[in-house]
C-alpha positions in Angstrom: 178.0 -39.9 -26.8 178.6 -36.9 -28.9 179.7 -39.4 -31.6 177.3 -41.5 -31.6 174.7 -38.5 -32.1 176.2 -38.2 -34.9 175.7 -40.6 -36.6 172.0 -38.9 -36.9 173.4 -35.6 -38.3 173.7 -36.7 -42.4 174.5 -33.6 -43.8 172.2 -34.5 -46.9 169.5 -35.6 -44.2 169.3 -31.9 -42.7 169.7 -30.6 -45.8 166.4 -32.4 -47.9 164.8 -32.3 -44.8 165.0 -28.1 -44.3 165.0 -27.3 -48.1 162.4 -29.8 -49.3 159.8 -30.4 -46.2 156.5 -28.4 -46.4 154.9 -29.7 -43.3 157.0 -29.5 -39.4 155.0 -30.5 -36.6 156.2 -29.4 -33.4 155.5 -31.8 -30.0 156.4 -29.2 -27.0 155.1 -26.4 -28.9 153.2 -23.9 -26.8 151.9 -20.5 -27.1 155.1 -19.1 -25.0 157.0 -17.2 -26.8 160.1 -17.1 -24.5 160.3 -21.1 -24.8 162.9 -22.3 -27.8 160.5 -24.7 -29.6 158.7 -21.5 -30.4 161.3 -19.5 -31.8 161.6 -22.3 -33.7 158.6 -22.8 -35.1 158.2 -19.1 -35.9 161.4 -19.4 -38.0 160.6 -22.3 -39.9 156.8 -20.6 -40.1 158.8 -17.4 -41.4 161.2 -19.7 -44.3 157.7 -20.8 -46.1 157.0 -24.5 -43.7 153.4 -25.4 -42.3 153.8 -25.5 -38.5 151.7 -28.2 -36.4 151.6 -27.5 -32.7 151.2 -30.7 -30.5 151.0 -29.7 -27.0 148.5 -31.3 -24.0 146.9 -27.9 -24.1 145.9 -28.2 -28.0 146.0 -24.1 -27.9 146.5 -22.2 -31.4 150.1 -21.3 -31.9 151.6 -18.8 -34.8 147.9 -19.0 -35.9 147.9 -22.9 -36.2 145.4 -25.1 -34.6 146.8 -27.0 -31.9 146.7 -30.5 -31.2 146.7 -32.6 -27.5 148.9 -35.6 -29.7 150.4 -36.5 -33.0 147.7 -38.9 -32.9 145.0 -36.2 -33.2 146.6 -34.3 -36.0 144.3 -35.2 -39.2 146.4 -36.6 -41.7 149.3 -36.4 -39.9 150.8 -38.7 -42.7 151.3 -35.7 -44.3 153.9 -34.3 -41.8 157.2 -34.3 -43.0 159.2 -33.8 -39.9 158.5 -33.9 -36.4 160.5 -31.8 -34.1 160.6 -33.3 -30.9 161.2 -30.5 -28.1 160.5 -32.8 -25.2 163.2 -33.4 -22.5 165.4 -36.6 -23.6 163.8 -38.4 -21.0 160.5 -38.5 -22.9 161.9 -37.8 -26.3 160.9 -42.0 -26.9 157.2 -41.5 -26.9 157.1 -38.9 -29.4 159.4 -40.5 -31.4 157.2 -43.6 -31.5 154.3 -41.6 -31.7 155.7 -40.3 -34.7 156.8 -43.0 -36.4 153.0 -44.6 -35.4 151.6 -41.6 -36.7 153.2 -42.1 -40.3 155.4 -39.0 -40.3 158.6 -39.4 -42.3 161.7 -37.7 -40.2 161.6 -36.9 -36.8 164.2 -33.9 -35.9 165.5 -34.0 -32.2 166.8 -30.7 -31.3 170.3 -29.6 -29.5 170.5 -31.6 -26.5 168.2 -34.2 -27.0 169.4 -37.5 -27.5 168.3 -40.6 -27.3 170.0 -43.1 -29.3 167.5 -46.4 -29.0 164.3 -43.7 -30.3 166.1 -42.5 -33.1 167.5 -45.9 -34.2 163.6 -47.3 -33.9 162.9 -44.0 -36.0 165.5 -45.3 -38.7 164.3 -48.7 -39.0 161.4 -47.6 -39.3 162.4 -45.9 -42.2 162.5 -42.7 -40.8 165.0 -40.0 -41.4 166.4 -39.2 -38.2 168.5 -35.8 -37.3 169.1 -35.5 -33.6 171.4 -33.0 -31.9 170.9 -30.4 -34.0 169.4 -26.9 -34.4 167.0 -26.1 -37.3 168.0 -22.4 -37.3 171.8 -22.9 -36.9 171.6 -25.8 -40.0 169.7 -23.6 -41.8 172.1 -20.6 -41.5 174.8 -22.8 -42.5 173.2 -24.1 -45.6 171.2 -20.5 -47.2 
């Protein structure tokens, strides 16, 4: 399985997708601090990167206004990348929500994986990285 993951870790994908994305919106992402997707957030937040919160609870996060869906996110053709911290098990809806929505990469953090979403991600035209930590690529590339 490991191998087949990574066939959605393109160096040059993670690469164009931390240095040159402006906009991250983040399904999973709550206002609980002690929860990864939030560290997360707050790091890219920190490198210069727009952070969208997408949680059922729509609550402000990092002082961004939170939405219930990718669907409710105005514009949300402007996303660049949508991290997906969802268990893998439900990691397929906001895939497709994503690609629905217009975004163009979705990121699928350590430990998710699910092969069929990210392959409907690619043909979709999506860039696709899945398996992977933002803050450990981006230590490894700056």
């Amino acid at each position: 399985m490991a191998g087949m993951s990574a066939d959605f870790a393109d160096p040059d994908v993670i690469t164009r997708l931390l240095d040159e994305s402006r906009t991250w919106a983040f399904v999973g992402l709550g206002d609980a601090p002690s929860r990864e997707v939030y560290n997360q957030a707050r790091l890219l937040q920190r490198r210069g990167k727009r952070i969208i919160p997408v949680h059922p609870e729509a609550r402000e996060v990092l002082g961004e206004k939170g939405y219930a869906s990718l669907a409710d996110v105005p514009d949300a053709s402007e996303v660049d990348v949508v991290g997906v911290y969802r268990r893998a098990e439900h990691a397929g809806q906001a895939v497709d929500e994503a690609i629905a929505a217009g975004a163009k990469a979705v990121w699928l953090p350590l430990q998710v994986v699910d092969e069929a979403a990210a392959r409907r991600a690619r043909d979709a035209g999506l860039d696709v990285v899945m398996d992977r930590c933002p803050a450990v690529e981006w230590s490894l590339r700056h």
